[in-house]
C-alpha positions in Angstrom: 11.4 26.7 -16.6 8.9 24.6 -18.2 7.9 21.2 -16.5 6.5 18.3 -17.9 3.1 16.6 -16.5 3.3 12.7 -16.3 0.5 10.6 -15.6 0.7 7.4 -13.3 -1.4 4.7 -12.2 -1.0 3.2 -8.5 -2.2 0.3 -7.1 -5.4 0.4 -5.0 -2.8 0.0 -1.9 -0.3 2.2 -3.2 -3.8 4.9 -3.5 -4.9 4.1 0.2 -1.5 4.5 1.5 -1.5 7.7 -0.3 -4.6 9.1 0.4 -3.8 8.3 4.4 -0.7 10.4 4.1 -3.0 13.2 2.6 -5.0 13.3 5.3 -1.9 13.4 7.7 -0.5 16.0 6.1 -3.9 17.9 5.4 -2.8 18.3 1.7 -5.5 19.0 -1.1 -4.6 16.0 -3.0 -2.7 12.8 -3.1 -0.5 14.8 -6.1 0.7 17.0 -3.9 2.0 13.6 -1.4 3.8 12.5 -4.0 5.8 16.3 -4.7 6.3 16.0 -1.4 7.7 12.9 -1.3 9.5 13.4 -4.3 11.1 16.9 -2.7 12.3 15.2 -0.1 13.7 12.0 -1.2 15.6 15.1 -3.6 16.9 17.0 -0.7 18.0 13.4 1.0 20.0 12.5 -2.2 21.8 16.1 -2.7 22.5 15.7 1.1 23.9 12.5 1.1 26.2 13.9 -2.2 27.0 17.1 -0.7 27.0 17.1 2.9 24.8 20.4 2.8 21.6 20.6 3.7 18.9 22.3 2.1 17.9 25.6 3.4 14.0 26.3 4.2 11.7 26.6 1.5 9.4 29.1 0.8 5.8 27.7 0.7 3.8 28.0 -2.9 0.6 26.7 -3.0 0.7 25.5 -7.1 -2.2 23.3 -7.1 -4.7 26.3 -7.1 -5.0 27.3 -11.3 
């Protein structure tokens, strides 16, 4: 499967509120918040069309080259 990279700009708030959820999280960068939040607003939406909930994931580190 072949992804696509797409580059965004954010708000200084929108960057603060990021890098605060970072640190909470203890994730390596504020990319990896938002493919977090992006999984899970994902697993919400198949949930809510579904009624199944998604199983547990197995944990890949992907922001190491």
């Amino acid at each position: 499967m072949q992804t696509t990279e797409i580059q965004v700009e954010v708000s200084a708030e929108m960057e603060h509120h990021l890098e605060w959820l970072r640190q909470a999280y203890r994730l390596p960068s504020t990319t990896a918040v938002l493919e977090l939040l992006i999984s899970a607003q994902i697993d919400r939406s198949v949930y809510e069309m579904t009624g199944i909930k998604p199983g547990p994931k197995l944990a890949i580190d992907n922001t190491k080259g």
